[in-house]
C-alpha positions as CSV (number, residue, x, y, z in Angstrom):
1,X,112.8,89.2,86.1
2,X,112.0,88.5,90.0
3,X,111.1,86.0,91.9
4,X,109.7,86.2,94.8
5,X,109.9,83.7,97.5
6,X,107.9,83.5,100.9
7,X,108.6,81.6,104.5
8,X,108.0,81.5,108.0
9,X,104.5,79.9,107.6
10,X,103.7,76.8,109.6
11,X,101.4,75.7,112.5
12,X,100.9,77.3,115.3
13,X,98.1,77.7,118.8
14,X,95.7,80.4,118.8
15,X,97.3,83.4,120.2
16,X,100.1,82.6,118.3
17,X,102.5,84.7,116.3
18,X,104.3,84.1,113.3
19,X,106.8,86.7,111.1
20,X,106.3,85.6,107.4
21,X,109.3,86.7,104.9
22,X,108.9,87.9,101.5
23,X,112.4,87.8,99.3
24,X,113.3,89.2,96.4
25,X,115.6,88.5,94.0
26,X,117.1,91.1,93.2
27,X,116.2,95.0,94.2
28,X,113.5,96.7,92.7
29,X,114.2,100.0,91.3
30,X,111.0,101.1,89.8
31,X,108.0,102.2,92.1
32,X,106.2,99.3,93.3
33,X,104.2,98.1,95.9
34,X,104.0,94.1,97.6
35,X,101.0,93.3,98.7
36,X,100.4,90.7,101.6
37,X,97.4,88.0,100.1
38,X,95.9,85.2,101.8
39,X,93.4,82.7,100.7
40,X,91.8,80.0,102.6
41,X,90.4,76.9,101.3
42,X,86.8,77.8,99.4
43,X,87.6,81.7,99.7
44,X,88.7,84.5,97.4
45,X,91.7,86.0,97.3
46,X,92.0,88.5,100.2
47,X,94.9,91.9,100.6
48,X,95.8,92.2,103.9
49,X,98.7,94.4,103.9
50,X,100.6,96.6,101.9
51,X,103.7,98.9,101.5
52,X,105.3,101.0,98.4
53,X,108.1,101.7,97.4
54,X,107.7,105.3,98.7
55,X,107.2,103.4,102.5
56,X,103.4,103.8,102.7
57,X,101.7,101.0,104.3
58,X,97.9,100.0,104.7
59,X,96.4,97.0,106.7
60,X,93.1,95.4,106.3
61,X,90.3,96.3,108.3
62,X,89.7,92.6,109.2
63,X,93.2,92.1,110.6
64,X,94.4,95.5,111.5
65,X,95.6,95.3,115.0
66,X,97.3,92.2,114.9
67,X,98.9,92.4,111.7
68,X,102.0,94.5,110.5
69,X,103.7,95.0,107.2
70,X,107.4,96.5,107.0
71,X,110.8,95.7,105.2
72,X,114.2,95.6,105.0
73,X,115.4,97.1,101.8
74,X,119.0,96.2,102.6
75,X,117.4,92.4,102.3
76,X,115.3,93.4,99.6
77,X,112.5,91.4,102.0
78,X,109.3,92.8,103.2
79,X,107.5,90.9,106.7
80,X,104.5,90.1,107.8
81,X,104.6,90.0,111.9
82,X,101.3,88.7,112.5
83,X,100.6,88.1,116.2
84,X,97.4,86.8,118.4
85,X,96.7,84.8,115.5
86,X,93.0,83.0,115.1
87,X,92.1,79.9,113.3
88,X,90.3,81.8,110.7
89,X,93.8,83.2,109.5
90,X,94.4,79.7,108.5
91,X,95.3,80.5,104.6
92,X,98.2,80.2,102.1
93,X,100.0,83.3,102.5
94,X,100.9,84.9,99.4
95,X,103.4,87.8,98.6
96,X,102.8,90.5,95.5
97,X,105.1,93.1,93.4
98,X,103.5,95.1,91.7
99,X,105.3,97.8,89.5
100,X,104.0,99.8,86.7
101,X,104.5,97.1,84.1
102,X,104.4,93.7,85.9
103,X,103.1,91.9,89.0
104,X,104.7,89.3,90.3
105,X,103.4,86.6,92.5
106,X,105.5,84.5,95.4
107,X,104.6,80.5,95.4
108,X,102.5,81.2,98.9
109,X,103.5,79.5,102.6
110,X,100.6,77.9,104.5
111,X,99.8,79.4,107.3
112,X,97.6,76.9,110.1
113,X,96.2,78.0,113.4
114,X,94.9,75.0,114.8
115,X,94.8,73.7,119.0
């Protein structure tokens, strides 16, 4: 029913900032809230950001400060501005809807912070 597809990963210094996308296809008309996942290589899993439907956003303790979540509902796209970024937020990226009745995962963008 959506797909979600994620960009603006890549490599990038230390110190760094990258805005990662999140596009949907189509506009959500239920309550919902995307998450902002990352996972790196040997690690769980890990929320780092999230907004509802309703505008409400939370950002991870471990990344507050240097991450922000927002979105363009005329886009139907939510962002993820991170900035000063660190080699341990090397990771795959990964986007989530949520709704009352279905998640919905993005394919992930690789994110590498490497000098």
């Amino acid at each position: 029913q959506v797909q979600l597809v994620e960009s603006g990963g890549g490599l990038v210094q230390p110190g760094g900032s990258l805005r990662l996308s999140c596009a949907a296809s189509r506009r959500i008309f239920t309550i919902y809230t995307m998450g902002w996942y990352r996972q790196a290589p040997g690690k769980q899993r890990e929320l780092v950001a999230s907004i509802t439907s309703g505008g409400i956003t939370n950002v991870a303790d471990s990344v507050k400060g240097r991450f922000t979540i927002s979105r363009d509902n005329v886009k139907n796209t939510v962002y993820l501005q991170i900035n000063s970024l660190k080699p341990d937020d090397t990771a795959v990226y990964y986007c989530k809807l949520v709704t009352a009745s279905m998640s919905y995962w993005g394919q992930g963008t690789q994110v590498t912070v490497s000098s």
